[in-house]
TORZA-199218 format. One record per residue (C-alpha): x, y, z. Coordinates in pm, whole numbers, padded with zeros to 5 digits, always signed. Layout:
<nodes>
XYZ...
</nodes>
This chain:
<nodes>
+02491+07376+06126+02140+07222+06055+02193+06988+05707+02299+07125+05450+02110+07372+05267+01863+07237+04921+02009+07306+04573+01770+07481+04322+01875+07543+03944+01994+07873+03823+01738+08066+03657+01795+08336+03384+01781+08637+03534+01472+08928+03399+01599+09095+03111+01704+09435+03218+01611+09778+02992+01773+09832+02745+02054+10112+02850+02049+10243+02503+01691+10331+02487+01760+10523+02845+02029+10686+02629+01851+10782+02353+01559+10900+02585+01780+11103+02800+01992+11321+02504+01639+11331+02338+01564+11545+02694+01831+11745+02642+01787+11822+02289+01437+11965+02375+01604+12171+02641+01855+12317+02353+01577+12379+02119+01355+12551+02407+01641+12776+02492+01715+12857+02153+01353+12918+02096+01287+13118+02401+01651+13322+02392+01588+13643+02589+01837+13775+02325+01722+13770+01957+02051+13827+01809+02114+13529+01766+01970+13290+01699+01697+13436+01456+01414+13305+01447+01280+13212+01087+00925+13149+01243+00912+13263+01600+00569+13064+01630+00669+12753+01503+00979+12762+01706+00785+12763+02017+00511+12571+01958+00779+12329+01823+01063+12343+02165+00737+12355+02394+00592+12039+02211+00937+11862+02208+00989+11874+02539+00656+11745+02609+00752+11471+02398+01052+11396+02533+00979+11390+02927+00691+11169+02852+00918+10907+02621+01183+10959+02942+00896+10851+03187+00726+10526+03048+01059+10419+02952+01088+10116+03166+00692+10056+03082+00795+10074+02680+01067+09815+02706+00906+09526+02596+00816+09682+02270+01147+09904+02249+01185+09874+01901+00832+09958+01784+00894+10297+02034+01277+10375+01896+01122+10386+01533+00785+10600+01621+01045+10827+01811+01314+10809+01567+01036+10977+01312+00914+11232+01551+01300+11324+01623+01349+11361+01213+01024+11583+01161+01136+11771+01453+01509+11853+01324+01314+11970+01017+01102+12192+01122+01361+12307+01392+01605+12367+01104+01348+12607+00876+01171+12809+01258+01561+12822+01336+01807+12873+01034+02113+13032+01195+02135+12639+01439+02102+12394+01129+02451+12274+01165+02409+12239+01558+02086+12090+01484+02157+11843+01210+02514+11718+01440+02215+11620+01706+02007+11443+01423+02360+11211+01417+02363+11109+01789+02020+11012+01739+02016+10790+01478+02298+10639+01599+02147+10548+01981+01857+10403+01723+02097+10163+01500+02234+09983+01811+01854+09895+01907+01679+09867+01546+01776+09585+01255+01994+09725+00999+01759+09803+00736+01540+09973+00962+01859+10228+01087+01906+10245+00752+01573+10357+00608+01586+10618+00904+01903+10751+00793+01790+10803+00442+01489+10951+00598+01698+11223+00806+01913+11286+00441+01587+11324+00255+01474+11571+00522+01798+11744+00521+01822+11763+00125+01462+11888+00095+01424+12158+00349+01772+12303+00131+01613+12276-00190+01261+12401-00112+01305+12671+00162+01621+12874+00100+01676+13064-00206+01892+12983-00488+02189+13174-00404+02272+12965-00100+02077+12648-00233+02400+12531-00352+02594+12562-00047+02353+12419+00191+02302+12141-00047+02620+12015-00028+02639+12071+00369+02296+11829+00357+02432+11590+00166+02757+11576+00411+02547+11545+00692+02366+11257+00486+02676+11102+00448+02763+11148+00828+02374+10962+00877+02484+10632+00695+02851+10617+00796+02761+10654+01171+02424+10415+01145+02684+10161+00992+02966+10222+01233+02700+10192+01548+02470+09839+01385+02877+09685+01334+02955+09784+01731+02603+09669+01841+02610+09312+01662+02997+09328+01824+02831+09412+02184+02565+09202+02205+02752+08879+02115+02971+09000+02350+02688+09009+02615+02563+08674+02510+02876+08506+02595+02961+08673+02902+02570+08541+02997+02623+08208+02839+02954+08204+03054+02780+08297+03395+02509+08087+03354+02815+07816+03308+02993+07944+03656+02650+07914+03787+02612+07607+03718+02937+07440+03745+02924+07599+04079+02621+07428+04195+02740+07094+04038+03049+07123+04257+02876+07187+04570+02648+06888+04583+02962+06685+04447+03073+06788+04805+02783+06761+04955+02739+06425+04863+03105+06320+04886+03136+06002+05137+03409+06209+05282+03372+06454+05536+03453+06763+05411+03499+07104+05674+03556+07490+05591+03732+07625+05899+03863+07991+05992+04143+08131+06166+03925+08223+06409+03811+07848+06477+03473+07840+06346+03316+07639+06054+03207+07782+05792+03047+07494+05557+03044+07164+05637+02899+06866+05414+02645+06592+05505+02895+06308+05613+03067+06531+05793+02784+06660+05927+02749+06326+06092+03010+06221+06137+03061+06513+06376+02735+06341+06584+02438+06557+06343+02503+06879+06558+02263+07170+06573+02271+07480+06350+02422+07712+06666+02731+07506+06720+02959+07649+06491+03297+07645+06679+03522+07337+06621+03649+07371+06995+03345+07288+07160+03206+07090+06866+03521+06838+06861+03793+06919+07074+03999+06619+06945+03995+06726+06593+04054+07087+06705+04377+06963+06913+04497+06818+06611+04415+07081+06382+04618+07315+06625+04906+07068+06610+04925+07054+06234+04907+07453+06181+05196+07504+06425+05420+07202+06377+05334+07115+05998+05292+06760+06164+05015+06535+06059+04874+06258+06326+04739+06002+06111+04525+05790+06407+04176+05707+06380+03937+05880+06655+03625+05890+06689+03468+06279+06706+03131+06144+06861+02921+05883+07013+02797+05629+06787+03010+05753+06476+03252+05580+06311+03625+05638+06335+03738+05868+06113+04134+05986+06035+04160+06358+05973+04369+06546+05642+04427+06897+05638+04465+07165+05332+04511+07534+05314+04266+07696+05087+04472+07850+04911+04894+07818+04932+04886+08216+04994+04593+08201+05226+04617+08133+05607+04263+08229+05739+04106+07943+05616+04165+07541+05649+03996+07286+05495+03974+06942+05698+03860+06622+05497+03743+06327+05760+03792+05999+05595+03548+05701+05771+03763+05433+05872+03461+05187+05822+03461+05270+05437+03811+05190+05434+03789+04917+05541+03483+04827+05341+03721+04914+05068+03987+04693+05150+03772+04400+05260+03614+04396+04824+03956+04416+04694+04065+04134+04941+03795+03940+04822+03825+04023+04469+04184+03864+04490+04091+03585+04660+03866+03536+04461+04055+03530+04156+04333+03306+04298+04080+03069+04433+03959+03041+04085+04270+02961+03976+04381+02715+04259+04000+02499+04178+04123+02463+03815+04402+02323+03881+04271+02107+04191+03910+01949+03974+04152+01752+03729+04343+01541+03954+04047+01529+04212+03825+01368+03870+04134+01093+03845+04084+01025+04207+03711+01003+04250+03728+00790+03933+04009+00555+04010+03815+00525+04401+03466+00443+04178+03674+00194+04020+03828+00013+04307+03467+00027+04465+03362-00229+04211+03628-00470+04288+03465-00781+04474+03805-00870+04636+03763-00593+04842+03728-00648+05247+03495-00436+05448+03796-00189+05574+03864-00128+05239+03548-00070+05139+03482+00216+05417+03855+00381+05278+03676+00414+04934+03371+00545+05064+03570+00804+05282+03740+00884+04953+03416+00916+04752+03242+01159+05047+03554+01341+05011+03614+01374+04691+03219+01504+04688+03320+01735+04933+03581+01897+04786+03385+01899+04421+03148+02144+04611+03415+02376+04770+03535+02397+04387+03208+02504+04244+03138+02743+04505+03451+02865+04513+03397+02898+04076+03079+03078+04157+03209+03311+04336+03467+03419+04111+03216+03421+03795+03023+03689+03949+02764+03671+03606+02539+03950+03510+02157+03930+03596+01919+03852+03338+01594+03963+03506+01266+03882+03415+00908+03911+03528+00806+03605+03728+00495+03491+03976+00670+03409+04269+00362+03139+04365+00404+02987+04035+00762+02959+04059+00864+02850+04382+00604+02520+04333+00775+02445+04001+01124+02509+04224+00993+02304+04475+00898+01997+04212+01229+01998+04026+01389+01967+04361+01216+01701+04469+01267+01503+04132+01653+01583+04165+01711+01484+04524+01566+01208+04722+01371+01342+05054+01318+01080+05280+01106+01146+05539+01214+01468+05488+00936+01755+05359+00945+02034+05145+00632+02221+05068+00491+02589+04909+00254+02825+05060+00124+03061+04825-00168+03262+04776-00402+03315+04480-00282+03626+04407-00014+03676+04192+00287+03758+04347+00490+03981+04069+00859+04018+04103+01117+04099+03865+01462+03833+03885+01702+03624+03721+01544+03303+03692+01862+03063+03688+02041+03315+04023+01698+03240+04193+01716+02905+04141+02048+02889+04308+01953+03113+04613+01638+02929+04708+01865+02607+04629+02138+02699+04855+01869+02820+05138+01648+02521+05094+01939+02277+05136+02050+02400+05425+01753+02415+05585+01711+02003+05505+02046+01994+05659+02076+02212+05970+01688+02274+06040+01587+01998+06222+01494+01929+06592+01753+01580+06697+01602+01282+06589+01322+01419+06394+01246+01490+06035+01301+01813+05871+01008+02050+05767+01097+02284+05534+00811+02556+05384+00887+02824+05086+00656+03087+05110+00605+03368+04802+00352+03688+04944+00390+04034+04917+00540+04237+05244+00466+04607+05304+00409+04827+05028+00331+04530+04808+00743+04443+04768+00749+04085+04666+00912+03873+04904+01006+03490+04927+01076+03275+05245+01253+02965+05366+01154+02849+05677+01219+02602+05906+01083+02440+06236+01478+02309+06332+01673+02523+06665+01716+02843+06495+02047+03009+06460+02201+03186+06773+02252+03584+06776+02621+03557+06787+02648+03327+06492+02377+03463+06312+02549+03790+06282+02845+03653+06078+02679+03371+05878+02677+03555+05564+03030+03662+05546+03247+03446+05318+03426+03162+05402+03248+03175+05780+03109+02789+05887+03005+02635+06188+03009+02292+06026+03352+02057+05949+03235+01960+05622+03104+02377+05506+03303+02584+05270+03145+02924+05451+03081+03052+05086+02686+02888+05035+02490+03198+05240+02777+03496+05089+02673+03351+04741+02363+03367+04790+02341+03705+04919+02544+03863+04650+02341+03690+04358+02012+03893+04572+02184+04202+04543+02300+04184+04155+01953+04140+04121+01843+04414+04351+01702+04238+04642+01797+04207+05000+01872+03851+05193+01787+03861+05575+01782+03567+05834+01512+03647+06028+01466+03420+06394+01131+03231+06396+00918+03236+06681+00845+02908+06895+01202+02829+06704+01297+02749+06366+01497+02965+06111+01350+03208+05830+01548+03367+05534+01373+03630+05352+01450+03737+05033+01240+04067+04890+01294+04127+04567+01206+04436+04269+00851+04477+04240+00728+04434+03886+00529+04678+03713+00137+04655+03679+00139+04717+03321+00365+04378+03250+00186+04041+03165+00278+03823+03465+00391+03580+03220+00630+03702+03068+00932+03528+03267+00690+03151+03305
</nodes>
């Protein structure tokens, strides 16, 4: 039960001999063997022979002719219909001459002459079958007129010209039933080539299903399995086909469900280090009893599941909530501005406004986070120098927000560093990262030193860094700091790190905290590598 086994396309199959031209080969065979006995008859009798030298050298020639056509069949197949009409000439000629060296078979003769030109019309176009028809008639109609004398000219004439009539209608009837057969063939093809197909596109649907998906006997065995179950089930070796030893849980409960029709709906897990997974069960078929089909549903992608459409609501009720909240919260911070200005304030006042005003700051950020999140906007990417920039990032931050003692500088090579991003989603990442960094990275009592670094990481995949030299984040926290609405601080809305991690995604990076050595904090951002051919301008 190693992985699951590659899929390859379905290729048209060789296109087999035609079984007409074995047909026409084979009764061709036995028409030599008709004309050789009635050529050689130990009785003379009848037949008689017109020409008793012709006739032999004729049957003995024929079925020469015929065992060699019969042998490099398969060899001839490629050019059948050059063969069929070189044949289809030698057959005529021969039904001649086999009519005038044997007189008393021309009816038996000519009825042959039908059977082959009809094997020919369902290989050969129609005017081709047709020509060779005339050609039989002509044969026919001039061996009456210039061999037999005129008393029974008249007689044979008219049988000719029947059989000529016989030629067409069957050449006609046979190029109608061909055209019929082969479209016939061509869908039936068209059809399994289809089945083929659909087939295949079913099985990797399976096989790459995110639900375990199990074939299982009466007899306890597996008999397909896909790749998450496949792993589910702990990645098991090719040899370890029965469900007993490979999962004796999930064999207990497939027991149970068989005999009581009872389903147990708990998550277990069926091997170390897997996740939980609940168990469904399905005949194959309602009729059939031999065979089960077990789907293993992982509990961890449920609850993925759950977790996005929880968020998803939230996120459009927070929306909702922060419209309604920024209108009175503008009256507030503006009536607070106002009573700020009043000089008949006293200092206790005074600190109640500005504990309003931090406030009312405060809560202005929770709504605009809380906005972001629920805006979710489409990526613009362009092609951008990461060196050039993160030091025009780093200047417009300075410009907009006062330092201090505080610094904030960029390391970045000479070489270009090519990346491909939403400029204004960057800008709110490295905005987010950078100011909390000013804010949580720094050592007690001193100032905060804060470095953006653009270089490329393995494999030349652009990558961008904030780092600071402040106490680094523990393990336990740092595990949780990007889910949403998650703070360690009184004054954090838990949604600043979650933003910024889902704005690297919709632009196809990755977001990592990575621990600093020596301490001090590092988030890495690597982003979509640009292509060589692109000016690195284009985004600038």
């Amino acid at each position: 039960m190693a992985a699951p086994p590659s899929f390859t396309s379905a290729q048209p199959a060789t296109e087999p001999v035609r079984h007409e031209l074995f047909f026409l080969n084979y009764f061709r065979l036995v028409q030599a063997l008709i004309y050789s006995a009635l050529a050689f008859s130990p009785t003379q009798e009848w037949p008689r022979l017109s020409n008793i030298g012709l006739a032999h050298a004729l049957a003995v020639a024929y079925l020469v002719f015929a065992a060699l056509t019969l042998i490099l069949t398969r060899r001839v197949a490629s050019r059948s219909k050059l063969i069929v009409s070189a044949t289809l000439v030698v057959d005529i000629i021969t039904a001649v001459l086999a009519v005038t060296a044997i007189h008393d078979a021309r009816i038996g003769i000519s009825m042959m002459l039908v059977v082959s030109l009809s094997a020919g019309a369902l290989i050969l176009p129609l005017r081709l079958s047709l020509f060779f028809a005339a050609l039989a008639t002509l044969g026919m109609l001039g061996h009456s007129a210039l061999e037999l004398p005129k008393t029974d000219m008249d007689r044979e004439l008219l049988e000719s010209g029947l059989f000529g009539l016989a030629y067409f209608a069957s050449t006609l009837l046979c190029y109608v039933l061909n055209r019929q057969l082969r479209a016939t063939e061509a869908l039936a093809e068209q059809r399994s080539i289809d089945l083929a197909n659909l087939s295949q596109v079913n099985e990797l649907i399976i096989r790459r299903m995110k639900t375990g998906v199990l074939l299982v006997d009466d007899a306890n065995r597996i008999h397909q399995i896909n790749e998450s179950a496949w792993m589910l089930l702990g990645n098991p070796s090719a040899d370890q086909r029965d469900l007993g030893q490979l999962a004796p849980e999930l064999s207990r409960r497939l027991y149970h469900w068989i005999t009581s029709g009872k389903l147990n709906e708990t998550a277990t897990q069926l091997a170390d280090g897997v996740p939980e997974v609940v168990p469904r069960f399905a005949r194959l078929a309602p009729n059939d009893d031999s065979h089960v089909l077990i789907f293993l549903d992982d509990t961890s992608l449920l609850s993925r599941r759950a977790e996005e459409l929880t968020l998803s609501s939230l996120g459009r009720l927070s929306a909702s909530i922060a419209h309604e909240i920024r209108n009175p919260l503008a009256a507030i911070r503006y009536s607070a501005q106002l009573l700020a200005e009043s000089s008949d304030l006293g200092l206790t006042d005074q600190r109640m406004v500005e504990i309003i005003n931090n406030h009312c700051i405060r809560l202005n950020d929770i709504i605009e986070n809380i906005l972001q999140l629920s805006r979710r906007e489409r990526s613009r990417p362009e092609t951008l120098d990461l060196g050039r920039w993160a030091h025009s990032f780093a200047e417009e931050y300075r410009q907009g927000n006062d330092l201090g003692v505080d610094s904030l500088r960029v390391i970045a090579g000479e070489q270009p560093v090519a990346a491909v991003a939403d400029p204004q989603q960057l800008q709110q990442v490295l905005w987010n990262l950078v100011q909390n960094a000013l804010r949580y990275g720094r050592l007690p009592g001193e100032p905060a030193r804060v470095m953006v670094v653009a270089r490329h990481g393995e494999h030349g995949v652009p990558i961008i860094e904030v780092i600071d030299r402040g106490p680094g984040i523990a393990p336990k926290v740092a595990a949780q700091i990007f889910e949403p609405f998650y703070t360690t601080h009184e004054y954090g809305t838990g949604l600043g790190l979650y933003l910024a991690r889902q704005m690297s995604e919709a632009n196809q990076g990755s977001l990592e905290y990575v621990r600093v050595a020596g301490g001090g904090s590092c988030f890495r951002l690597m982003l979509t590598p640009a292509h060589r051919s692109k000016g690195m301008d284009d985004g600038d």
